[in-house]
N, C-alpha and C positions, 0 to 999 in steps of 0.2 A: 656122686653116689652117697655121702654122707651124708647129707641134708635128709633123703625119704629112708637111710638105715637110721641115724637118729627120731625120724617121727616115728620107725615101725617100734622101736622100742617105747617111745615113749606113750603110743596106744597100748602094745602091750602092757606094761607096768600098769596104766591106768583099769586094765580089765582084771586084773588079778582081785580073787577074794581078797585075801591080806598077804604084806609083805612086811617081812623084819625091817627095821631100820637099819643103814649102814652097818653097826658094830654087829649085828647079826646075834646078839649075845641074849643073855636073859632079860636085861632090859629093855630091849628094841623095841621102839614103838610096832606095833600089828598096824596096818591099814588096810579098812573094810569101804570095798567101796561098793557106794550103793546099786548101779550098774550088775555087778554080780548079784544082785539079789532080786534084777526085773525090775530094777528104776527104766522109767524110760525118759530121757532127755529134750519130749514132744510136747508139754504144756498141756496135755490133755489126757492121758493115762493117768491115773490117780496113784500116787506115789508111794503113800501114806503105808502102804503093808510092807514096802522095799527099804522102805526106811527105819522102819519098824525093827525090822528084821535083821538090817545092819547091827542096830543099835545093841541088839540083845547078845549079838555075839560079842561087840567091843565091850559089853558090859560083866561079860562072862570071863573077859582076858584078865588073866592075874599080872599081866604086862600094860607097860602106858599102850589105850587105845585111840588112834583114831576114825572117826567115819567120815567116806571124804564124800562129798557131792560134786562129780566134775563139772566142766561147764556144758550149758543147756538151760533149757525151760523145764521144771518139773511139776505138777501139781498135785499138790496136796490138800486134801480136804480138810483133817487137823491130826495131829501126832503127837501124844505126849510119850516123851522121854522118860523115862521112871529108874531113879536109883533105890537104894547108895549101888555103886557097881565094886565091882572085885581092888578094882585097880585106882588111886585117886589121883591118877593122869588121863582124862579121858578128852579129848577133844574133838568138836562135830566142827569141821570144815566146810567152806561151802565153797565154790568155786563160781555156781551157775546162780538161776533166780529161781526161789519157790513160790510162787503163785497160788491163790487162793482161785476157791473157786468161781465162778463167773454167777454173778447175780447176788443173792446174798440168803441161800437157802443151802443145805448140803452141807453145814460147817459144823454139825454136830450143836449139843446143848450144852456145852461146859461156857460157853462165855469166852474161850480160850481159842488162840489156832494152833502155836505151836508153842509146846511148853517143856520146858526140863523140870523137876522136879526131885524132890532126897538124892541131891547131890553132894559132895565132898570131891573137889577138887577138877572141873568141870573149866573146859577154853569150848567158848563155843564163836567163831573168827570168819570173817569175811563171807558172801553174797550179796542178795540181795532177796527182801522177801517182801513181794508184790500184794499187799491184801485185797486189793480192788474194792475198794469201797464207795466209790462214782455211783454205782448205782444206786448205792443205798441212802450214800448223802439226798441223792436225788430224791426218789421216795418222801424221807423225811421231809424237802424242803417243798414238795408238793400238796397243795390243798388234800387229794385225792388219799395221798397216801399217810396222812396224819395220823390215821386212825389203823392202819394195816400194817405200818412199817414194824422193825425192833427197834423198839428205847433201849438209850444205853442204862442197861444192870436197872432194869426193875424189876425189884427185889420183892420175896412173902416172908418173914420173920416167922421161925418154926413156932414163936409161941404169940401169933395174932392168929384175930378169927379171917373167917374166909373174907371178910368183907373191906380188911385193912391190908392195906398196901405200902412200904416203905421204898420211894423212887431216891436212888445216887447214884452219879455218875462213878463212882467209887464203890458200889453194892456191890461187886463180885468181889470183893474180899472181907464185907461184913461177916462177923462169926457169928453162927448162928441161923444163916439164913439161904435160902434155894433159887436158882438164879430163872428167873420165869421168863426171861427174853435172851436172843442168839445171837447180838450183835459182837462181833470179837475181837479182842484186843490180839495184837500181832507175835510178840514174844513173852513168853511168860518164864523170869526164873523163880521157882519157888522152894520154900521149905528147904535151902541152901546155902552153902558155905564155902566159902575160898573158890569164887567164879569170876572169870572173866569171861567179858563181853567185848570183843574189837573187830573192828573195820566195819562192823555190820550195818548194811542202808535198808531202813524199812519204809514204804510206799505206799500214801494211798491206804492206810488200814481203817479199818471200820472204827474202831475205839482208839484205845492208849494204844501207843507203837510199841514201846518198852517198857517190861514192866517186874520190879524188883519186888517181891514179897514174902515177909518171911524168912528175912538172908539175914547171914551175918557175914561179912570180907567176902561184898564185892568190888570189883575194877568195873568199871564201863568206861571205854577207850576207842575213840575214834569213830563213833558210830554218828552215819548221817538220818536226818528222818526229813522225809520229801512231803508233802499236802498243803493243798492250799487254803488259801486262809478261809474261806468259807466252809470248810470241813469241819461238821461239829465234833465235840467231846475226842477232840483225834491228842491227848496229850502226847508229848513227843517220849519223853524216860517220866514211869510213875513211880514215886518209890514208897512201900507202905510195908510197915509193922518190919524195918531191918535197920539193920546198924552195922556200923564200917564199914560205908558204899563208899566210893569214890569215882567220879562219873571226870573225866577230861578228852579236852580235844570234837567236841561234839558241834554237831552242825545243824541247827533247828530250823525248819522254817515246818509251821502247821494253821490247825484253825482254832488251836484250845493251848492251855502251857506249854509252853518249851519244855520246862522241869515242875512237873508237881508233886512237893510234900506230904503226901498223908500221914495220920496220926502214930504212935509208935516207933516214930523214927530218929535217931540220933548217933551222933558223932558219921557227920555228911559232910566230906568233901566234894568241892564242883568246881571244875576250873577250867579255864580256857573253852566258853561256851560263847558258839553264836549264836543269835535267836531274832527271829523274823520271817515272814510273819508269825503273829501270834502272841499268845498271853502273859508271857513274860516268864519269871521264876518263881512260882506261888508254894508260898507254905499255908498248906488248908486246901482247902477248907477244914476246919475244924469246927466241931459241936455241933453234927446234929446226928445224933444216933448213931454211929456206926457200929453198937458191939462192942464197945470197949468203955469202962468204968472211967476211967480218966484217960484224954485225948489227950497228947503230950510231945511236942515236940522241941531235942536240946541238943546243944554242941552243933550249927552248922555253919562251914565256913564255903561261903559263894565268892569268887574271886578272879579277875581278869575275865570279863563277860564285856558281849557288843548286842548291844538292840537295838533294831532299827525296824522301824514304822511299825511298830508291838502297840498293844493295849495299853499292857503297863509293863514296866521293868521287873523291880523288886520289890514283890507284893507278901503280906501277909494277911488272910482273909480268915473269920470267923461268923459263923451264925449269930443270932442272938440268941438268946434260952440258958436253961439251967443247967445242959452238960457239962460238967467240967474239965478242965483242963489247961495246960500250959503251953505257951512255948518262949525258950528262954536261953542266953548264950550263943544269939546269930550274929555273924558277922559276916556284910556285903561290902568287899572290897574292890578298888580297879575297874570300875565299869563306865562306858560308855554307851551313852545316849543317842540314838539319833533321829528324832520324829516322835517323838514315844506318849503316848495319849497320856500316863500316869507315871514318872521313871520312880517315885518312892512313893509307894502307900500301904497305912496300915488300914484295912477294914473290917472294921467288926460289927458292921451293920451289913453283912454279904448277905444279898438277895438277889439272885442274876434275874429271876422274873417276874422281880416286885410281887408274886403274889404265893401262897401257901407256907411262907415264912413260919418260922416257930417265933417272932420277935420277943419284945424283954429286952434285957439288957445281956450280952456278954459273959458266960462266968469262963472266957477263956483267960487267963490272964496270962500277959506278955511282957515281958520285962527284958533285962541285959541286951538290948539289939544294937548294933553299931553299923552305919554308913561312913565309908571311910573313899575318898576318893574317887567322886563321882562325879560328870561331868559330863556335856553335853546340851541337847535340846529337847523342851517339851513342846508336843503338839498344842497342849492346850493351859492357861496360863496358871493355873495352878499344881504346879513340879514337885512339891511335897506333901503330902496326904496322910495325916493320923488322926482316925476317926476311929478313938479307942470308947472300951467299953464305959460306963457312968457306973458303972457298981465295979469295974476292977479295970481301974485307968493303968493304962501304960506306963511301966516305971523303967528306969533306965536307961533312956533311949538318946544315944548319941549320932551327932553328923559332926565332921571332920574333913576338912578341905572338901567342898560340896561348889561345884560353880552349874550351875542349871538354868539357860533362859528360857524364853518360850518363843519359840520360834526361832532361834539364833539373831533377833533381831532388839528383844524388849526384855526387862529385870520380868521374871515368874513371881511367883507369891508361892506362901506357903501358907498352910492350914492347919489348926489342933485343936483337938476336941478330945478331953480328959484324956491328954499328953503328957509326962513330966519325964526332963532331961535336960542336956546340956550340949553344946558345941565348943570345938578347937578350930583353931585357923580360921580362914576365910571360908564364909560359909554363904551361898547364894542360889534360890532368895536367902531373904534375910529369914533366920528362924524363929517359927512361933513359940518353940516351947517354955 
């Protein structure tokens, strides 16, 4: 008899609007679960108002709130979270999978699916959130649908004429500009502060999985991100225009960065990252137009990272042209290599498709970066790459116990073009600079 009196309890507890916490006192956490608001746990009721509706009252509680999601299939078509709320303990739980909707229509026009946003103090901890984006990779990757699919984030800048267009993979956070295609990145925290992000696996999403902008003191902890390597523009964690993020424990495999830098960002912790497939740890792109007077990336430390069968490792990537900008005080420590088409490169000649380029030369300049402890195997025989700008060469740039063959079997070569720097230790290949 115990065993079905403890499950009748423990459905009931689950169906409750909210419940105090243990101490029962003024602090108790409320829990609002979604279920009492006509969630339905079927994959096919649209969620989106039940959630909603949760949310508003945990936002309303002058007590720490949670919203829980038990387990189940839920779907949502897109739901933004909106603070600041009463209380700066609020935390959305998930237990089940939120599911996008099927095809790649119904997601609304924000660019986003589900997003928190003017947050203070904000856990948002365990699920899984399914974007389904199979069909639409598909689309894209079809003759047929080249011309009918959404592009990721192409953008109309409020102050061009109708006939100019400004396309990045990173447009939906251009200031300034109106997002004219629906393709949607999976979790968006924004215009936020003091968040964590843990356990969460995101699947399969149409764009970036995660995505930080805007924030100051986040955590991202523990979170997995599933797609396969042919999945375009799928970055695994984006982090743009925040400072004191700190991202660990995370588990990458996709079709585009594991971790991508955008401009605006600094003092970034990243630690204990896997990554495969996919592009490796990119800071950039940087310079080309995104709405911001000087691109600028400083203070980041990448450190105890594994890639294996990746594009490139530890990459920093810049347009050519007259933007300005920096990035400067990186430090990539403790990484291992294993297969990896590029494990160090700097590029400042980036043009993923050789054509529409802004070329020129470089005005990002890039200085203080250090490799320290790296080792492993390169795909292909050149393992270190700095192909810095000819008008603002590379300055500072150290390697430091560096052993890197090509192939596990033959010495790699290194490369530099307007490079200047120095090495410690045993350094392999041997360096150009």
């Amino acid at each position: 008899m115990a065993r079905p009196v403890l499950s009748l309890l423990a459905h009931l507890h689950a169906a409750l609007l909210f419940v105090p916490g243990p101490a029962g006192g003024a602090g108790a956490t409320m829990y609002y679960n979604v279920l009492r608001y006509g969630a339905r746990p079927d994959g096919a009721a649209d969620a989106a108002g039940p959630f909603l509706r949760a949310w508003a009252d945990a936002c309303r509680s002058p007590r720490p709130a949670t919203v829980y999601v038990p387990p189940g299939r839920y779907l949502v078509s897109s739901a933004t979270f909106t603070g600041p709320c009463h209380s700066r303990a609020v935390t959305f739980a998930v237990a089940g999978t939120v599911v996008a909707p099927a095809g790649y229509g119904g997601r609304g026009s924000s660019g986003r699916w589900i997003t928190f946003e003017n947050m203070e103090g904000l856990t948002v901890s365990g699920g899984t959130l399914d974007g389904r984006g199979r069909a639409l990779w598909a689309c894209r990757q079809s003759r047929r649908g080249q011309h009918k699919c959404p592009t990721p984030a192409s953008v109309r800048s409020s102050s061009s004429s109708s006939n100019e267009a400004s396309e990045t993979s990173a447009g939906v956070f251009a200031t300034g500009m109106a997002i004219t295609t629906y393709m949607m990145q999976s979790l968006t925290i924004a215009n936020s502060r003091d968040v964590v992000v843990a356990g969460v696996r995101s699947v399969d999403s149409e764009l970036f999985h995660v995505v930080v902008l805007q924030c100051h003191g986040v955590t991202v902890r523990g979170v997995t991100v599933e797609a396969p390597a042919s999945s375009p523009n799928t970055d695994g964690i984006h982090l743009h225009m925040s400072s004191h993020v700190s991202v660990y424990d995370a588990r990458i495999s996709t079709g585009d960065d594991c971790i991508s830098i955008g401009p605006g960002n600094s003092h970034l912790w990243i630690e204990r990252v896997a990554c495969g497939p996919g592009h490796g740890i990119s800071i950039g792109s940087l310079g080309k137009q995104q709405g911001m007077a000087v691109e600028a990336v400083e203070n980041v430390t990448v450190k105890t990272t594994w890639f294996t069968g990746t594009t490139n490792g530890m990459r920093i990537k810049t347009w050519g042209g007259s933007k300005r900008g920096f990035v400067r005080g990186v430090t990539f420590a403790d990484s291992t290599m294993s297969a990896v088409d590029n494990p160090i490169i700097i590029d400042q000649n980036y043009c993923p498709d050789g054509s529409g380029c802004p070329g020129g030369s470089s005005s990002i300049r890039i200085s203080d970066v250090r490799y320290v402890g790296v080792r492993g195997s390169s795909a292909t025989p050149v393992a270190v790459n700095f192909d810095c700008s000819r008008s603002n060469p590379c300055s500072g740039i150290r390697l430091q116990d560096v052993a890197l063959t090509y192939q596990n079997r033959v010495a790699a070569k290194s490369y530099c073009r307007n490079a200047q720097g120095s090495t410690l230790g045993l350094v392999l290949p041997p360096s150009c600079l």
